[in-house]
PAMI-305852 format. One record per residue (C-alpha): residue number from 1; residue in three letters; chain; x, y, z. Coordinates in nm, 4 decimals, padded with zeros to 6 digits. Each point is the difference from the previous one (the first is absolute). Layout:
[node NUM; ala; A; [X; Y; Z]]
...
***
This chain:
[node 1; unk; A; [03.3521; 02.4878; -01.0100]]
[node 2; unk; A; [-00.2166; 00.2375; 00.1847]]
[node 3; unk; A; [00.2114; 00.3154; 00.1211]]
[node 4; unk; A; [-00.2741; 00.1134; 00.2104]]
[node 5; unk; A; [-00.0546; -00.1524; 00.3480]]
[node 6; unk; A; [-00.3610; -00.0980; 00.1575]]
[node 7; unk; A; [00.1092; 00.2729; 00.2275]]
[node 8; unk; A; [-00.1022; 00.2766; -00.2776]]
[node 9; unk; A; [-00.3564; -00.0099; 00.0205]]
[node 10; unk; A; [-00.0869; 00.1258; -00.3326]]
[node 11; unk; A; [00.2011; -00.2319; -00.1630]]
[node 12; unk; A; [-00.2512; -00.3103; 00.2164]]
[node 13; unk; A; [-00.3125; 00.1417; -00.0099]]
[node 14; unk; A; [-00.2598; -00.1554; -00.2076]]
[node 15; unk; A; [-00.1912; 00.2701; -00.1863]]
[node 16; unk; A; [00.0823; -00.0171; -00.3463]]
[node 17; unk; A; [-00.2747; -00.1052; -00.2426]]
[node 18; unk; A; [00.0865; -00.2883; -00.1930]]
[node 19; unk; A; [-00.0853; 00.1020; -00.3533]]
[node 20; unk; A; [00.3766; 00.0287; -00.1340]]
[node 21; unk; A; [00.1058; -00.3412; 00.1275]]
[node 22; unk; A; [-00.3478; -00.1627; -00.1714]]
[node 23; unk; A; [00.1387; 00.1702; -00.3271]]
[node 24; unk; A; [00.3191; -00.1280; 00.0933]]
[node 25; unk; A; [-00.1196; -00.3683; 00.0098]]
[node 26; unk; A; [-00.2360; -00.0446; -00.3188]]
[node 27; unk; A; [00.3286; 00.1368; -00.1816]]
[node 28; unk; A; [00.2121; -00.2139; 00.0912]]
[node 29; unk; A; [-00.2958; -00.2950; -00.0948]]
[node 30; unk; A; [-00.0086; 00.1581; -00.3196]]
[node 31; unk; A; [00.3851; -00.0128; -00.0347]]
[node 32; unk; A; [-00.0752; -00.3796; 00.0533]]
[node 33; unk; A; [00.2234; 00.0202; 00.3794]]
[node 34; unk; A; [-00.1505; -00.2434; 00.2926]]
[node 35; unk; A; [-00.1003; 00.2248; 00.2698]]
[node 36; unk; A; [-00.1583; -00.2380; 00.2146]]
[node 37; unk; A; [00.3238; 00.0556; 00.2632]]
[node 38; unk; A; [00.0670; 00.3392; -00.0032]]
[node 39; unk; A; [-00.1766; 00.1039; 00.3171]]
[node 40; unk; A; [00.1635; -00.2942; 00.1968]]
[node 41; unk; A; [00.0647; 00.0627; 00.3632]]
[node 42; unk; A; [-00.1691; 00.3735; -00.0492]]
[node 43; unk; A; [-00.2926; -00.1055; 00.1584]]
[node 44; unk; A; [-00.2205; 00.1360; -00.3304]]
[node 45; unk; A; [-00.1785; -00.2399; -00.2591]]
[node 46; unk; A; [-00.1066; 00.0537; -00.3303]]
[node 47; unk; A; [-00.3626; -00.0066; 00.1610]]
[node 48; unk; A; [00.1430; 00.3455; 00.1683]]
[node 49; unk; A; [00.0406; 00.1475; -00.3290]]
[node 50; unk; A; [-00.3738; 00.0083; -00.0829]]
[node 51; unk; A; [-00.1195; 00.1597; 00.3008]]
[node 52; unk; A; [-00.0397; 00.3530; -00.0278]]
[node 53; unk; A; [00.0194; 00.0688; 00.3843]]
[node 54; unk; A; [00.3641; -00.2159; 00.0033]]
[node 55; unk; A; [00.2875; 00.2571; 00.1124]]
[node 56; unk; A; [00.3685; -00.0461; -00.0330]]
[node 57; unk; A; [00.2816; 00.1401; 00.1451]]
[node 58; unk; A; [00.2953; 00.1413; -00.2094]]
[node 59; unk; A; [00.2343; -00.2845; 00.1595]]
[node 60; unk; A; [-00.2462; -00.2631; -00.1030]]
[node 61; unk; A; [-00.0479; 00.1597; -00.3634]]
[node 62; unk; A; [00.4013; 00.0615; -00.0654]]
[node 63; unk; A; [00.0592; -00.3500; 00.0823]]
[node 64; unk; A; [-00.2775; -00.1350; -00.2549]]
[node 65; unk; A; [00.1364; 00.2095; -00.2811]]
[node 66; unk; A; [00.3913; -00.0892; 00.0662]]
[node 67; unk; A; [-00.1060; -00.3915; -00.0370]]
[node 68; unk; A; [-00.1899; 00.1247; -00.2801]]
[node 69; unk; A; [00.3184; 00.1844; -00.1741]]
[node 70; unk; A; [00.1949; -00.3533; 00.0414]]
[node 71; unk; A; [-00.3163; -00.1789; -00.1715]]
[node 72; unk; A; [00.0559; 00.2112; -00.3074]]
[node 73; unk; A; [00.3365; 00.1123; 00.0164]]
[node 74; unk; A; [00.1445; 00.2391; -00.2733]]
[node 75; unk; A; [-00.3893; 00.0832; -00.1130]]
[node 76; unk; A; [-00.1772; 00.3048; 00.0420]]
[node 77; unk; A; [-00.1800; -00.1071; 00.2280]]
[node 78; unk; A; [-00.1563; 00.3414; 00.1509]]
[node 79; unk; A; [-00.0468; 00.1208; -00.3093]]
[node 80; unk; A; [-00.2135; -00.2668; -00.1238]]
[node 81; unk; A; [-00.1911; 00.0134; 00.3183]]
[node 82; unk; A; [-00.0991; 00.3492; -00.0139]]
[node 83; unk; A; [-00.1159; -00.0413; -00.3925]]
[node 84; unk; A; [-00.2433; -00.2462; 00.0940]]
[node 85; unk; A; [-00.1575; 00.2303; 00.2352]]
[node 86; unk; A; [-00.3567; 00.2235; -00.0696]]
[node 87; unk; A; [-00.1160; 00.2434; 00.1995]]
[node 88; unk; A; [-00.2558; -00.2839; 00.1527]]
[node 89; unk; A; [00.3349; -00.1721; 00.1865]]
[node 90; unk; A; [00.0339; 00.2528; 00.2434]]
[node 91; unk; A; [-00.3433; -00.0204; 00.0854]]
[node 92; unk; A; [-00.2460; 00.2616; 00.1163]]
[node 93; unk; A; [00.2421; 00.2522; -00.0016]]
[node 94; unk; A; [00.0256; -00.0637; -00.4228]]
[node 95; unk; A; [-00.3922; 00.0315; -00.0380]]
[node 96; unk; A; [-00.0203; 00.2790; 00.2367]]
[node 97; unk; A; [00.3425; 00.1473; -00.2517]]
[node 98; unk; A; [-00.2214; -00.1162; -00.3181]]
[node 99; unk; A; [-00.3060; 00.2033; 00.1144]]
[node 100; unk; A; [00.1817; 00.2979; 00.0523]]
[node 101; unk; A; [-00.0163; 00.3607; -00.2071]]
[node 102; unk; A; [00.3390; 00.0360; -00.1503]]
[node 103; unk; A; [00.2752; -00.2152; -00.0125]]
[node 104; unk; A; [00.1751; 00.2555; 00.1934]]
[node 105; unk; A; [-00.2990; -00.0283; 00.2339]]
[node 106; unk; A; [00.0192; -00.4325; -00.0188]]
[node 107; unk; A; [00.4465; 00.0509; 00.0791]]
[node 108; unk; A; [-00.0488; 00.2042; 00.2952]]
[node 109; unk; A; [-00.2780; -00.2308; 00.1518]]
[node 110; unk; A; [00.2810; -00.3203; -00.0917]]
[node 111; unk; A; [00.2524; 00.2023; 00.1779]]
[node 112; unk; A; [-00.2258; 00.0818; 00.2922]]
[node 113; unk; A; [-00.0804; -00.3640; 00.0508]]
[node 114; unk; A; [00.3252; -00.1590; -00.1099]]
[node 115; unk; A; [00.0036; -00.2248; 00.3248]]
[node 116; unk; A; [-00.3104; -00.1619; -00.0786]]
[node 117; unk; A; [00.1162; -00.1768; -00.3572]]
[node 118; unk; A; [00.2594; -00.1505; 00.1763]]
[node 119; unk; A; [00.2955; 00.1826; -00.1634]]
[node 120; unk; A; [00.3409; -00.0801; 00.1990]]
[node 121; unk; A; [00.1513; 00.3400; -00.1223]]
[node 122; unk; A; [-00.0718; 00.3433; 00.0958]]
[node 123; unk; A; [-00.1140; 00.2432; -00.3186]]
[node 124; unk; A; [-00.0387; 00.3825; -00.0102]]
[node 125; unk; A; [-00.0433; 00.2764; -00.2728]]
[node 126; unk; A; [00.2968; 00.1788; -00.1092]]
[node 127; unk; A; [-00.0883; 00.3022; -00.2499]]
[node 128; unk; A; [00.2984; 00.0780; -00.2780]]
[node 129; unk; A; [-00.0006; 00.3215; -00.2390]]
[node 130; unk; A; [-00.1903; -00.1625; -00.2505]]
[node 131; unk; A; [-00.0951; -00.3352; 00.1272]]
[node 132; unk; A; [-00.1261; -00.2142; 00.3285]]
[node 133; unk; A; [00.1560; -00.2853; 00.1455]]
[node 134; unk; A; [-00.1476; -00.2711; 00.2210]]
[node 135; unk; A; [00.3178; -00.0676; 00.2639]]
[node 136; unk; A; [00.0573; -00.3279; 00.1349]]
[node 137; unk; A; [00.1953; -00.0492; 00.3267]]
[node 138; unk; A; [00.0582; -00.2903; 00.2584]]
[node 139; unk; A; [-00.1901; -00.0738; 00.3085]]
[node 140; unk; A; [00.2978; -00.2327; 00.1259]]
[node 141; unk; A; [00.3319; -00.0195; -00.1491]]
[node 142; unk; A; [-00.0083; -00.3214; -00.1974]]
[node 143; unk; A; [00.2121; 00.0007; -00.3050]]
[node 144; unk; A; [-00.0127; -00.3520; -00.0462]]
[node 145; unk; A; [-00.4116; 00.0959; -00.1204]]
[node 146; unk; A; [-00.0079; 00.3693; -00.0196]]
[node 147; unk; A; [00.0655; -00.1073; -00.4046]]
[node 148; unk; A; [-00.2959; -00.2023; -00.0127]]
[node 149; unk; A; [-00.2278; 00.2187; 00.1739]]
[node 150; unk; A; [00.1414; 00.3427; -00.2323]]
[node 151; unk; A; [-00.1356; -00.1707; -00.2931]]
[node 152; unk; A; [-00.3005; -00.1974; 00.1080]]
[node 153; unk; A; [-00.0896; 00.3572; 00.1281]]
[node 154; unk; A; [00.0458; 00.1945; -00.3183]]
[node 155; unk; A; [-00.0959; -00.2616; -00.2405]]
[node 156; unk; A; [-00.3682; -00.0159; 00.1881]]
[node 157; unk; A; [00.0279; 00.3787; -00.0547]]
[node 158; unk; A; [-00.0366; -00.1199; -00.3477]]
[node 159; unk; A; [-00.2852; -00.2277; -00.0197]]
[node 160; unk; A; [-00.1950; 00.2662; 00.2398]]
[node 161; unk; A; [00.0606; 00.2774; -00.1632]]
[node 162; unk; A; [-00.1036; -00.1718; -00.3256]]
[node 163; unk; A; [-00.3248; -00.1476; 00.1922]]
[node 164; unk; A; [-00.0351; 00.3948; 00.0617]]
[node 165; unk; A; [00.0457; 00.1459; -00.3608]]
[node 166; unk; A; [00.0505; -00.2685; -00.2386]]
[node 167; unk; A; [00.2969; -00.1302; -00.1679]]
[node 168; unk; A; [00.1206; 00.3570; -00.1234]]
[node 169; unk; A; [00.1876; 00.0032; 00.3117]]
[node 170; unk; A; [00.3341; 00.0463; 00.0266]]
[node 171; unk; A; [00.2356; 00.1729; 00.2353]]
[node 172; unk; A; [00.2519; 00.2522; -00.0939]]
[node 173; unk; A; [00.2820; -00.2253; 00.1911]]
[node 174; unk; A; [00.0729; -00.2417; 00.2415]]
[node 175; unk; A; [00.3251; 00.0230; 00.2577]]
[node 176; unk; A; [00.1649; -00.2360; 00.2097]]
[node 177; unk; A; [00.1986; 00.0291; 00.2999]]
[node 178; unk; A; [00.2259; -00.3497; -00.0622]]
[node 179; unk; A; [00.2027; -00.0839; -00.2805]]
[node 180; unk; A; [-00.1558; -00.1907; -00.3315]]
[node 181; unk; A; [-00.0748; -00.3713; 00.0764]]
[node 182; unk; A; [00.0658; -00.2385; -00.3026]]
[node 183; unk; A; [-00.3326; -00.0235; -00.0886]]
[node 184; unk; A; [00.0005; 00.3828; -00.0840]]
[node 185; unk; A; [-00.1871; 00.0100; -00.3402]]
[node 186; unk; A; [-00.3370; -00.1196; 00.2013]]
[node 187; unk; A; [-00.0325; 00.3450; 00.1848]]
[node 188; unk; A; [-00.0136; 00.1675; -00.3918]]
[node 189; unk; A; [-00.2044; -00.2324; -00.1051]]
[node 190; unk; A; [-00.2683; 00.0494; 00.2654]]
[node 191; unk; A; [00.0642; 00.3847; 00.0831]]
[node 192; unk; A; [00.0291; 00.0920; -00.3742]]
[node 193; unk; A; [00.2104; 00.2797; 00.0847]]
[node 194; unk; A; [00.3424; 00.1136; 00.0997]]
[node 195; unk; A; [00.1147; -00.1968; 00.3392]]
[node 196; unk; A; [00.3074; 00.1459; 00.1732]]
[node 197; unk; A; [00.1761; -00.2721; 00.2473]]
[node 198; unk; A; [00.2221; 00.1535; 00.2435]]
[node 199; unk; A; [-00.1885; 00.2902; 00.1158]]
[node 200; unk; A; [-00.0181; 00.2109; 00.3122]]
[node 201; unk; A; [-00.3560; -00.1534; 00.0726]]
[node 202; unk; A; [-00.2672; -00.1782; -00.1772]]
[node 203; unk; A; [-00.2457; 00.1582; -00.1580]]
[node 204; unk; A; [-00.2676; -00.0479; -00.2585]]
[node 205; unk; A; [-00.0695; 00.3009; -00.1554]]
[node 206; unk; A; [-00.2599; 00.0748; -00.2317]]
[node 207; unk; A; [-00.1448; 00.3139; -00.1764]]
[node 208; unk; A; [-00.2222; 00.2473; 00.2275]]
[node 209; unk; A; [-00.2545; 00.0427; -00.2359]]
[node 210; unk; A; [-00.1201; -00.3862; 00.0769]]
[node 211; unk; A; [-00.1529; 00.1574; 00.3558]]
[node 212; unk; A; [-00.2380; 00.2199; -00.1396]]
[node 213; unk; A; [-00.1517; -00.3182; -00.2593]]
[node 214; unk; A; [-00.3908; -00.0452; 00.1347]]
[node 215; unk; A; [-00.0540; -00.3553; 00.0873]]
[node 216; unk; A; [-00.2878; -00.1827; -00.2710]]
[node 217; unk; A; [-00.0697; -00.2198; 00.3448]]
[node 218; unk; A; [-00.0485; 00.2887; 00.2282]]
[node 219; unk; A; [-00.3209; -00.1034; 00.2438]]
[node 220; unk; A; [-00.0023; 00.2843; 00.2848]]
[node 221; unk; A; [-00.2399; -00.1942; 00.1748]]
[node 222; unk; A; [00.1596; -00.3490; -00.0006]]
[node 223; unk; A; [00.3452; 00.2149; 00.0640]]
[node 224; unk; A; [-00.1234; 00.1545; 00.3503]]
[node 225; unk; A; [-00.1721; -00.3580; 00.0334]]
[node 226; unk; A; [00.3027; -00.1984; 00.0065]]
[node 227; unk; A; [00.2233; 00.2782; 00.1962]]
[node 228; unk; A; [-00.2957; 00.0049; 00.2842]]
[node 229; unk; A; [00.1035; -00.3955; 00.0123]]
[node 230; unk; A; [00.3044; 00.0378; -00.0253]]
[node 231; unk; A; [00.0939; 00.2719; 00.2702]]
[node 232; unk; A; [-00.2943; -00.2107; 00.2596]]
[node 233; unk; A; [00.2251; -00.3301; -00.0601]]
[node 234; unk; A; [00.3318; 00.2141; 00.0644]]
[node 235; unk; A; [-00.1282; 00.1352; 00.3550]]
[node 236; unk; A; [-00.0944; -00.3495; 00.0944]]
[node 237; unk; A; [00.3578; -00.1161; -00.1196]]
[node 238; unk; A; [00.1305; 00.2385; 00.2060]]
[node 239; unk; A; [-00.1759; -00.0712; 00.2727]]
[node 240; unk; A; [00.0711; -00.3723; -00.0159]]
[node 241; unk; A; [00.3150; 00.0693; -00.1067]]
[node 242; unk; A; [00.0347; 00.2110; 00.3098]]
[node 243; unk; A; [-00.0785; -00.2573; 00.2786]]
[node 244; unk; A; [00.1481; -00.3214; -00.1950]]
[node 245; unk; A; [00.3421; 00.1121; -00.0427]]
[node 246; unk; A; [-00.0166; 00.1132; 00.3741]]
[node 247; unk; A; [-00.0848; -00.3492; 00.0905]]
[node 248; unk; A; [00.2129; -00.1460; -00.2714]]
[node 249; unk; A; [00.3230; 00.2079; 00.1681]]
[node 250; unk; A; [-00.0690; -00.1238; 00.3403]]
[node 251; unk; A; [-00.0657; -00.3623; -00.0933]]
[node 252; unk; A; [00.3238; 00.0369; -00.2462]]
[node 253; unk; A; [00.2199; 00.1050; 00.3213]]
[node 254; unk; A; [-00.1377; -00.2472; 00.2663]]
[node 255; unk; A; [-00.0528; -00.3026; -00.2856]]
[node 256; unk; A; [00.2438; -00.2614; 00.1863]]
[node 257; unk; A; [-00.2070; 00.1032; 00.3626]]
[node 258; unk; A; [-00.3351; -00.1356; -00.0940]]
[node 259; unk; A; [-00.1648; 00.3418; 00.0246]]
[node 260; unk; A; [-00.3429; 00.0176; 00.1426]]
[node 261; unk; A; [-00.2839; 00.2028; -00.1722]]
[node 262; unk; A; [-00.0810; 00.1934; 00.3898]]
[node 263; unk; A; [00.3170; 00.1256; 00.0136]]
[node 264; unk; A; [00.0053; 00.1162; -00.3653]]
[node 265; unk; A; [-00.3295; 00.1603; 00.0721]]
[node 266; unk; A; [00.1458; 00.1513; 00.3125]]
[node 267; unk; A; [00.3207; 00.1427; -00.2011]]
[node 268; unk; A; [-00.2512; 00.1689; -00.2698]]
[node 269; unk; A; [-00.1981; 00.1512; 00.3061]]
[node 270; unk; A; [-00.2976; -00.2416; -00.0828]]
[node 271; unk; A; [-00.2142; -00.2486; 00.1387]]
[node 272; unk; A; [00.0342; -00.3385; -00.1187]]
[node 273; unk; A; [-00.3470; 00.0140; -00.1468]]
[node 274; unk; A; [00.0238; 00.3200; -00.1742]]
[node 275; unk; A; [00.3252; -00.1230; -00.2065]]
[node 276; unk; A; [-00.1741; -00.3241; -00.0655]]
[node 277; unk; A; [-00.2883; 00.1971; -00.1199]]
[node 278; unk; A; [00.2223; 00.2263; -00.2420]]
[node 279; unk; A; [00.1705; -00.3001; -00.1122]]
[node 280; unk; A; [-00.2830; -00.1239; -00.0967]]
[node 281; unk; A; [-00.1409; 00.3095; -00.1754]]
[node 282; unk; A; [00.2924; 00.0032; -00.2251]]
[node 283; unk; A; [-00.0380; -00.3678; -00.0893]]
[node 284; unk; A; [00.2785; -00.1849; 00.2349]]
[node 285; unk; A; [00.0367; -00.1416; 00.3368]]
[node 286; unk; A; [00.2375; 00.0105; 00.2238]]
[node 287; unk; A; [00.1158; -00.3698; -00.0721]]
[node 288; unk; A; [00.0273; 00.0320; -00.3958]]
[node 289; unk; A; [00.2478; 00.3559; 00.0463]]
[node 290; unk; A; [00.2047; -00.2783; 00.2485]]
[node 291; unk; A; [-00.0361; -00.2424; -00.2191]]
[node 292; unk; A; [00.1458; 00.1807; -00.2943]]
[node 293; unk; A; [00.2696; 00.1358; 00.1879]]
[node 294; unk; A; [00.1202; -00.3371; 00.1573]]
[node 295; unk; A; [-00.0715; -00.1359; -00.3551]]
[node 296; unk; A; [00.2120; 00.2936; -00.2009]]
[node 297; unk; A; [00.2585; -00.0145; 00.2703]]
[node 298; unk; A; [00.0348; -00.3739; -00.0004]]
[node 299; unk; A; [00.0646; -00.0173; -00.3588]]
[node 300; unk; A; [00.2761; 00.2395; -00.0272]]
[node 301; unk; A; [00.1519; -00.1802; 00.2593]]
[node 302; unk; A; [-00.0136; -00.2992; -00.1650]]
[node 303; unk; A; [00.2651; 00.1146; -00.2600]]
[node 304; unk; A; [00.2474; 00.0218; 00.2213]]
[node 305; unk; A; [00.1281; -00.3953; 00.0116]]
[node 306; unk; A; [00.1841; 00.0621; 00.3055]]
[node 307; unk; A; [-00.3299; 00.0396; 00.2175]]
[node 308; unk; A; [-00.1789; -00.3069; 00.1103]]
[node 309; unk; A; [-00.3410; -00.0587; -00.0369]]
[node 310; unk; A; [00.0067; -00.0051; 00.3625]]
[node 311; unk; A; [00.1672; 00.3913; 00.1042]]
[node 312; unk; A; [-00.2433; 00.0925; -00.3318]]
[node 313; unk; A; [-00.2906; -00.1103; 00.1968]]
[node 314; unk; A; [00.1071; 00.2118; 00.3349]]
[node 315; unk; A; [00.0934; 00.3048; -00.1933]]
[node 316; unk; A; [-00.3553; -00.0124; -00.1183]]
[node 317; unk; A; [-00.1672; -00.0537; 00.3233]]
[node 318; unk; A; [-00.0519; -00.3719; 00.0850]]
[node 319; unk; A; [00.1763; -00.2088; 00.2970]]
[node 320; unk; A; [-00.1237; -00.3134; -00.2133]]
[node 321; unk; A; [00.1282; -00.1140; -00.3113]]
[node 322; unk; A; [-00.3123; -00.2170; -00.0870]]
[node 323; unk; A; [-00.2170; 00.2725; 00.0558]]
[node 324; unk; A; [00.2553; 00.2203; -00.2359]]
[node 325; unk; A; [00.0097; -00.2633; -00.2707]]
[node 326; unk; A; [-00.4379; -00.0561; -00.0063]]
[node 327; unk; A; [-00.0081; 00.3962; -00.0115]]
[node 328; unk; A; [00.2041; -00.0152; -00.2648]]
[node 329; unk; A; [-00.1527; -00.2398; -00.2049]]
[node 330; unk; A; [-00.3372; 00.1698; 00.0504]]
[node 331; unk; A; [00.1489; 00.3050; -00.1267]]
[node 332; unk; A; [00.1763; -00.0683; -00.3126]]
[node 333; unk; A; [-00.1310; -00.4187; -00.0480]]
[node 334; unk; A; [00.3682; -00.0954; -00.0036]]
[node 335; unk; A; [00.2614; -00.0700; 00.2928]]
[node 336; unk; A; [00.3204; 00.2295; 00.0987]]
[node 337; unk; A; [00.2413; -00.2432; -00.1302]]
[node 338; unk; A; [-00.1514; -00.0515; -00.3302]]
[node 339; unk; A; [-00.0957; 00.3675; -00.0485]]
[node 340; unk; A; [00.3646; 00.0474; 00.0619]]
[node 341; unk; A; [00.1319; -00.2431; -00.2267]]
[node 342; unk; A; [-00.2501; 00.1907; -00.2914]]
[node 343; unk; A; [00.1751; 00.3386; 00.0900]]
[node 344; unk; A; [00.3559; -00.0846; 00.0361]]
[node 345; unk; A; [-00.0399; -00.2124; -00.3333]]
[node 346; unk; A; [-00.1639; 00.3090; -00.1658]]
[node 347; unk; A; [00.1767; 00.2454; 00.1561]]
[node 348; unk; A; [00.3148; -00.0554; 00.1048]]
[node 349; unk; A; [00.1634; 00.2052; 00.2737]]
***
C-alpha cells in the first residue's frame, strides 16, 4: 500500500522520466511474465512507455514495481533490470555521459542530471581513504521497493560503467543497507566482488583511479551539443512544469465543484486567454489536465468497493451519472464496473 498521501505533492507529481519502468517491462517479457495488466487502473499504457516526453509520479511508479515484485516473486527482479540496461536507456543524459572527457568527467554529469534518467533514488559521492563510493538513499520511505530499486540502481552502475571502460570493470565492493535476500549469490555473481548486506548505507564503491580513465568516445563537440539540448528542454520543463502543477493543485482541490477555467485563471492572476495560451505552448489544454485528473482520480476510487459508481462520479465532478459513465469510457474504452471488476480481481484490496 502507498504510505504517502496525494496530500504530499512530491510523492503525486508527474515528472519522472519513464526510462526505468520501460527497462522494467521488457524484463519481465524476457522472464516470460504477462504484463499486459500491470498498469491497470493507473491511468498509464504500455503506449506511455515509448514516449519520451511521458512523466510519472513516484506514487504511480512504486505502485507499478510492487505488482511487478508479486509477478516475479522471490527473483531478483531489480537486479536483472538494471543488467539489462546501457548507457542508451537513460537517454540523452547517457550519450551526453558517453561523450564526455573522463569517466570521472561522464559520473559527475550522471549525478548532475540524475532526475532526468528517471532514477527513483537519490545518489551522491562519498570519498573514503583509499576509495569512492556512489551512495544511494530514498526519495520516499518505501521498504516494500527500496530493495528493488538498491540493486536495479547499482547493477546499471555495472553495465554503464562497462559501456564507459570495457569489461575490465569492477568495483572494489558493493554494501547494502538490508539484510541478504535468498537469492544472495546473484549480487556476487553480477558485482564480482565482495558484497556486505547489513550495512550502515548502500554504497557501491569502486577504485578512484577509474575517474581519471580518458573516455575512447569523448566528442567535445557533440558533448556541449547534447548539454545545450538538454539544459533548453529542462527550462521549458520547468516552465511547464511551473504553471501545470499550479493548475493541476487547484483543479485537484475543487475536482468534485466542476471548476471553471476563468476562475482558475483568476486564482493564477491570469486572463483566461493567457493560461489557455500557455497551456497550449506546453502541449495541453485546459480540458486534457481535467480530464486526467477526473480520469486518475476516478480510478483510484474505483478500488474502493464500498463507493458506488454513482458518489465516484460526484467526487469527480459530474451531477450525471451517464455523462460520468460516457467520460469514462472515452477515457480508458472500458466502463467503471468492469474496470473495477479487472482491478479488484488483479489486485485485491
Amino acid at each position: 500500500m502507498d504510505i504517502m498521501t496525494d496530500s504530499d505533492a512530491r510523492y503525486t507529481t508527474a515528472n519522472i522520466p519513464v526510462f526505468l519502468l520501460r527497462c522494467l517491462m521488457s524484463t519481465l517479457n524476457d522472464l516470460g511474465m504477462d504484463t499486459s495488466r500491470l498498469m491497470v487502473g493507473l491511468g498509464l499504457s504500455s503506449d506511455d512507455l515509448s514516449d519520451p516526453s511521458c512523466r510519472i509520479s513516484f506514487r504511480q511508479g512504486s505502485e507499478i514495481i510492487r505488482r511487478a515484485l508479486k509477478f516475479a516473486k522471490g527473483q531478483a527482479l531489480g537486479l536483472e533490470t538494471g543488467i539489462r540496461e546501457r548507457l542508451t536507456s537513460i537517454g540523452l543524459v547517457g550519450y551526453a555521459m558517453i561523450t564526455s572527457r573522463t569517466v570521472g568527467d561522464a559520473i559527475a554529469l550522471g549525478l548532475s542530471l540524475q532526475k532526468d534518467t528517471g532514477s527513483m533514488l537519490e545518489f551522491g559521492i562519498h570519498t573514503e581513504k583509499d576509495a569512492v563510493a556512489v551512495v544511494a538513499s530514498s526519495r520516499f520511505s518505501d521498504p516494500e521497493i527500496h530493495i528493488f530499486l538498491v540493486e536495479e540502481a547499482f547493477a546499471s552502475f555495472m553495465s554503464i560503467a562497462r559501456d564507459l571502460v570495457g569489461d575490465g570493470f569492477k568495483p572494489r565492493r558493493v554494501d547494502l543497507s538490508y539484510p541478504a535476500p535468498s537469492y544472495a549469490d546473484a549480487y556476487r555473481r553480477i558485482f564480482g566482488c565482495e558484497v556486505r548486506f547489513g550495512q550502515l548505507a548502500s554504497l557501491f564503491v569502486f577504485d578512484p583511479s577509474w575517474f581519471n580513465k580518458s573516455l575512447a568516445t569523448v566528442d567535445l563537440l557533440s558533448h556541449r551539443q547534447v548539454l545545450s539540448f538538454l539544459e533548453q528542454s529542462r527550462a521549458r520543463n520547468r516552465q511547464a512544469v511551473e504553471i501545470i502543477e499550479s493548475v493541476e493543485r487547484i483543479l485537484r482541490q475543487n475536482l468534485h465543484e466542476q471548476p471553471h477555467i476563468e476562475k482558475i485563471a483568476r486564482d493564477l492572476c491570469l486572463s483566461e486567454r493567457t493560461l489557455r495560451r500557455r497551456l497550449t505552448e506546453y502541449g495541453v489544454s485546459f480540458q486534457s489536465l481535467l480530464d486526467d485528473l477526473r480520469k486518475n482520480r476516478a480510478l483510484e476510487l474505483l478500488a474502493n468497493p464500498q463507493l458506488s459508481v454513482g458518489q465516484i462520479a460526484f467526487a469527480v465532478g459530474f451531477t450525471d451519472t451517464h455523462n460520468f459513465r460516457r467520460a469514462f469510457r472515452r477515457w480508458t474504452g472500458s466502463t467503471p464496473g468492469s474496470l473495477r471488476r479487472d482491478i479488484l480481481a488483479v489486485w485485491p484490496k
